[in-house]
Biotite code that builds the C-alpha atoms (Angstrom):
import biotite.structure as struc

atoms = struc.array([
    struc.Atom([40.014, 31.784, -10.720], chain_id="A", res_id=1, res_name="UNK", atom_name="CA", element="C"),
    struc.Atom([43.118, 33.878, -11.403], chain_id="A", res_id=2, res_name="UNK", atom_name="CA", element="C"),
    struc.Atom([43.594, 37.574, -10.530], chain_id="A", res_id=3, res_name="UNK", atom_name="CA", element="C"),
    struc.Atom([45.056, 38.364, -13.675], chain_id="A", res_id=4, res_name="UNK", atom_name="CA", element="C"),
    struc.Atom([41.685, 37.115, -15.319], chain_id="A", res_id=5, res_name="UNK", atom_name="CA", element="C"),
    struc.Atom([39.193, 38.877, -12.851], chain_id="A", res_id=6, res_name="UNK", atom_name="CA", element="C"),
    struc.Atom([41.856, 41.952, -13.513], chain_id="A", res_id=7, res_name="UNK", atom_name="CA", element="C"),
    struc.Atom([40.363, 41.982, -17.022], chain_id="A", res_id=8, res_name="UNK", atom_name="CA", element="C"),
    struc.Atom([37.001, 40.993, -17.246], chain_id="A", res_id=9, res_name="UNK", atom_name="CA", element="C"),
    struc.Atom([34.539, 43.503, -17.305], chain_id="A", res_id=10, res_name="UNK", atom_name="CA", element="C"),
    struc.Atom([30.393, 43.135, -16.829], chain_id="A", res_id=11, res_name="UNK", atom_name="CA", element="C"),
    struc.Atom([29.330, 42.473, -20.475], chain_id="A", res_id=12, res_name="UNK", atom_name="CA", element="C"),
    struc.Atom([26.106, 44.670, -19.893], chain_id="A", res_id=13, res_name="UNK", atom_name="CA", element="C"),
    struc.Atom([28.246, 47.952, -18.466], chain_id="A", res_id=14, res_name="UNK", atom_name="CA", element="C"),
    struc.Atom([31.868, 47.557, -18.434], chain_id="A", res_id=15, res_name="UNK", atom_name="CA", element="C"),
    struc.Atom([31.922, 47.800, -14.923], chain_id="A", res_id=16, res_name="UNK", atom_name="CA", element="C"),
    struc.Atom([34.032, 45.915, -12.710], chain_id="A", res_id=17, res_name="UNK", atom_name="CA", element="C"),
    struc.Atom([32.931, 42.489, -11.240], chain_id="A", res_id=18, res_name="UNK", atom_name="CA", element="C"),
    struc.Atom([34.083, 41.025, -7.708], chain_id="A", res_id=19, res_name="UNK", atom_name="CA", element="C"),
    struc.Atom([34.670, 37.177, -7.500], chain_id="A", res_id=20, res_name="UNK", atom_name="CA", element="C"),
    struc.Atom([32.172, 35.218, -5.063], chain_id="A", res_id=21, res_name="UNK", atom_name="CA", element="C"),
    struc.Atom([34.640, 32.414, -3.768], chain_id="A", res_id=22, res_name="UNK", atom_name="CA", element="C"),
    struc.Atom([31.618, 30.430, -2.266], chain_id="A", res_id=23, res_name="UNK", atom_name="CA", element="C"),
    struc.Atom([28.872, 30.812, -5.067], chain_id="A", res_id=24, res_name="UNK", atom_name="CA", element="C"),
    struc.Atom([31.445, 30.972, -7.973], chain_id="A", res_id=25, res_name="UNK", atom_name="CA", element="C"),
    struc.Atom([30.317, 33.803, -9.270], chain_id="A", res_id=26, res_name="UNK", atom_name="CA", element="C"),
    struc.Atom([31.398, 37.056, -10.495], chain_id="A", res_id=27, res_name="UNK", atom_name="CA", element="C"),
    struc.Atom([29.227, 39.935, -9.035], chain_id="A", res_id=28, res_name="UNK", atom_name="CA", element="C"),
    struc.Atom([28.408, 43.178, -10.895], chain_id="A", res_id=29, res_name="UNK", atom_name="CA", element="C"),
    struc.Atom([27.127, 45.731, -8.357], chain_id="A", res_id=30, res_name="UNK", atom_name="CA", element="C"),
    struc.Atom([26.112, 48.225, -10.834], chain_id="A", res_id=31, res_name="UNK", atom_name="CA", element="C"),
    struc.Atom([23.415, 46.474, -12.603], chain_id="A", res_id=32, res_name="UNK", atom_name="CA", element="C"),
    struc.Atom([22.796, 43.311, -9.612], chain_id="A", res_id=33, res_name="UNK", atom_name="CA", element="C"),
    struc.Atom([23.756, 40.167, -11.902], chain_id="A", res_id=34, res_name="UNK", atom_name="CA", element="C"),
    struc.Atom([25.706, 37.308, -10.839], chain_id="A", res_id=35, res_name="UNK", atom_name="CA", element="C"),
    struc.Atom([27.598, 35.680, -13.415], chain_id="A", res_id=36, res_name="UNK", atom_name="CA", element="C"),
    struc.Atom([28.299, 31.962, -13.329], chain_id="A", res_id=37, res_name="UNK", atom_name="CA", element="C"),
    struc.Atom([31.921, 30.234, -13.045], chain_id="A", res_id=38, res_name="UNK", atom_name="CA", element="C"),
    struc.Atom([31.680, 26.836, -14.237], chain_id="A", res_id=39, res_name="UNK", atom_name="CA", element="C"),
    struc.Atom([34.356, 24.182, -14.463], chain_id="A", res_id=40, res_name="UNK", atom_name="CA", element="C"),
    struc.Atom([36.393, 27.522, -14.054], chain_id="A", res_id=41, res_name="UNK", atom_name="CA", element="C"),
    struc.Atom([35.242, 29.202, -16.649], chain_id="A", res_id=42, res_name="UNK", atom_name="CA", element="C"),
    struc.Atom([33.613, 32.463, -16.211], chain_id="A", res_id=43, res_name="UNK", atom_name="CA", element="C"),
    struc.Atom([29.707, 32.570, -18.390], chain_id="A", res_id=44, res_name="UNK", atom_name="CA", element="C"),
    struc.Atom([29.659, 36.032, -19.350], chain_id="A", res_id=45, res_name="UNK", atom_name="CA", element="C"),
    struc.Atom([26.389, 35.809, -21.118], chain_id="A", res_id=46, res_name="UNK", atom_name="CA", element="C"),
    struc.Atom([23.478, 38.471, -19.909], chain_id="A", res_id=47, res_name="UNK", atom_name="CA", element="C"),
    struc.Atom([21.365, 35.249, -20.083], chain_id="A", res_id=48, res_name="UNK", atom_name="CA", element="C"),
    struc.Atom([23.278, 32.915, -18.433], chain_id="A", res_id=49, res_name="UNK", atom_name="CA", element="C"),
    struc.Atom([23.054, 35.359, -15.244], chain_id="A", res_id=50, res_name="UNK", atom_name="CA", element="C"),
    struc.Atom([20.709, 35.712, -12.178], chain_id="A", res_id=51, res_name="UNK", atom_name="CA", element="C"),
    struc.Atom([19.648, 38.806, -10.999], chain_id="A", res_id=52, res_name="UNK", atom_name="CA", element="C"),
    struc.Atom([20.664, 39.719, -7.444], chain_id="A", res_id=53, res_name="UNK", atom_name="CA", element="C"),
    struc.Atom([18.817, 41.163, -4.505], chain_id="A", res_id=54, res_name="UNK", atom_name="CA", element="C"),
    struc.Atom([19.782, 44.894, -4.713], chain_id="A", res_id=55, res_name="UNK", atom_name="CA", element="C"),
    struc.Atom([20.955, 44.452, -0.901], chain_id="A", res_id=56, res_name="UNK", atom_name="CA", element="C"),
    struc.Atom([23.141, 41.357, -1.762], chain_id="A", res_id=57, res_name="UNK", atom_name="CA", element="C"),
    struc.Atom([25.144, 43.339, -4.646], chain_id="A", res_id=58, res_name="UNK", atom_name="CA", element="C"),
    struc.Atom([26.660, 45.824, -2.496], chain_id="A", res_id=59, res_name="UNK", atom_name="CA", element="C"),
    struc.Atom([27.772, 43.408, -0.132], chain_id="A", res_id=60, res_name="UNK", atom_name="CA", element="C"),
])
């Protein structure tokens, strides 16, 4: 995924920032523990498209 993209995109829930997980393809909001999907490159920023993370795994 491109930096500029991940420079832009914003949590759709709280407009905070996300961090890219290389090896899950995933972008990570810490603030409210969701993991949104990349697939075929192509970020899923839909609230119910994404898992909700282990509050110990969001921080990481």
């Amino acid at each position: 995924m491109e930096n500029r993209l991940l420079q832009i995109l914003v949590c759709p829930v709280c407009k905070s920032t996300l961090r890219h997980d290389r090896d899950q393809q995933e972008l990570i909001c810490a603030a409210d523990r969701l993991a949104f999907p990349i697939r075929d490159g192509v970020p899923i920023m839909l609230e119910s498209e994404a898992r909700q993370l282990d509050p110990d795994l969001a921080k990481a």
